[in-house]
N, C-alpha and C positions, 0 to 999 in steps of 0.2 A: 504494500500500500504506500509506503513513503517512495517509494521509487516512483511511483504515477504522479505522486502530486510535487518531486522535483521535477519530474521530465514536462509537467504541466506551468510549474511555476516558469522553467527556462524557456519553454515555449512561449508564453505570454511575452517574457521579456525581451528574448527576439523580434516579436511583432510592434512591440510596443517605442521600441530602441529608436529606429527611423522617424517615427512621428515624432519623438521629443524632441531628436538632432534638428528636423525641418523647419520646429515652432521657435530657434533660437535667432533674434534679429542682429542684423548684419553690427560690426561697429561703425559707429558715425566718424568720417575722418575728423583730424584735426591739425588746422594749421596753429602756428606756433607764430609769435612774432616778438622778435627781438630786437631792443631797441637801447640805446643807451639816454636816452631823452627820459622825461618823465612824462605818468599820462597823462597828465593837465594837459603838456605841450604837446603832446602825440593826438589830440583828438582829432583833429581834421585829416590826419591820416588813419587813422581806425572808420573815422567816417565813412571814406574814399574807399577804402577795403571794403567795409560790408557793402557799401551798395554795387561795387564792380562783383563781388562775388551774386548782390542778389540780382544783378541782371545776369548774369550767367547759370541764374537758377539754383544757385545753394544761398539756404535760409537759415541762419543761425539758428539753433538748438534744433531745429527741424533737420535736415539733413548734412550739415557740415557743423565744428564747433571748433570757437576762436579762441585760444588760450595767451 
Protein backbone atom coordinates (compact mmCIF):
# COMPACT_ATOMS: atom_id res chain seq x y z
CA UNK A 1 0.00 0.00 0.00
CA UNK A 2 2.63 2.73 0.70
CA UNK A 3 4.36 1.85 -2.46
CA UNK A 4 0.91 3.09 -4.41
CA UNK A 5 0.59 6.10 -2.71
CA UNK A 6 4.57 7.18 -3.34
CA UNK A 7 4.20 6.17 -6.87
CA UNK A 8 0.98 8.37 -6.72
CA UNK A 9 2.24 11.16 -4.61
CA UNK A 10 5.51 11.21 -7.50
CA UNK A 11 3.16 11.00 -10.07
CA UNK A 12 1.15 14.17 -9.14
CA UNK A 13 4.40 15.88 -8.67
CA UNK A 14 5.49 15.29 -12.19
CA UNK A 15 2.28 16.78 -13.45
CA UNK A 16 2.20 19.31 -11.24
CA UNK A 17 6.15 20.58 -11.78
CA UNK A 18 5.58 22.27 -15.36
CA UNK A 19 2.48 24.25 -14.37
CA UNK A 20 4.29 25.81 -11.25
CA UNK A 21 7.73 26.44 -13.44
CA UNK A 22 5.13 28.22 -16.38
CA UNK A 23 3.18 30.53 -13.56
CA UNK A 24 6.79 32.17 -12.47
CA UNK A 25 6.95 35.82 -14.01
CA UNK A 26 9.60 36.91 -16.01
CA UNK A 27 12.27 39.56 -14.17
CA UNK A 28 11.76 43.05 -15.00
CA UNK A 29 15.16 44.46 -16.36
CA UNK A 30 16.86 47.16 -14.73
CA UNK A 31 18.87 49.99 -15.77
CA UNK A 32 21.29 51.31 -13.22
CA UNK A 33 22.52 54.87 -13.59
CA UNK A 34 25.50 56.21 -12.29
CA UNK A 35 26.31 59.58 -11.64
CA UNK A 36 28.80 61.57 -9.68
CA UNK A 37 26.21 64.61 -9.45
CA UNK A 38 23.76 64.73 -6.96
CA UNK A 39 19.87 64.03 -7.48
CA UNK A 40 18.69 67.54 -6.93
CA UNK A 41 21.18 68.36 -9.84
CA UNK A 42 20.51 65.12 -11.96
CA UNK A 43 16.62 65.71 -12.28
CA UNK A 44 16.21 66.89 -15.63
CA UNK A 45 18.39 64.07 -16.76
CA UNK A 46 16.31 61.24 -14.84
CA UNK A 47 13.55 63.26 -16.42
CA UNK A 48 14.89 62.87 -20.09
CA UNK A 49 15.45 59.14 -19.32
CA UNK A 50 12.04 58.15 -18.29
CA UNK A 51 10.36 59.63 -20.97
CA UNK A 52 12.81 58.55 -23.84
CA UNK A 53 12.51 55.04 -22.33
CA UNK A 54 8.52 55.70 -22.03
CA UNK A 55 8.36 56.47 -25.60
CA UNK A 56 10.01 53.51 -26.59
CA UNK A 57 7.56 51.63 -24.54
CA UNK A 58 9.12 50.78 -21.15
CA UNK A 59 7.08 52.16 -18.08
CA UNK A 60 8.76 52.39 -14.91
CA UNK A 61 7.65 49.80 -12.29
CA UNK A 62 5.48 48.30 -15.14
CA UNK A 63 7.97 46.69 -17.21
CA UNK A 64 11.55 48.18 -16.84
CA UNK A 65 12.92 49.45 -13.37
CA UNK A 66 15.32 52.48 -12.77
CA UNK A 67 17.65 52.13 -9.98
Amino acid sequence: MRRREFMTLLGGAGVSWPLAARAQQPALPVIGVLSGRSLDDSKEFVAALRQGLNEAGFFEHRNVAIE
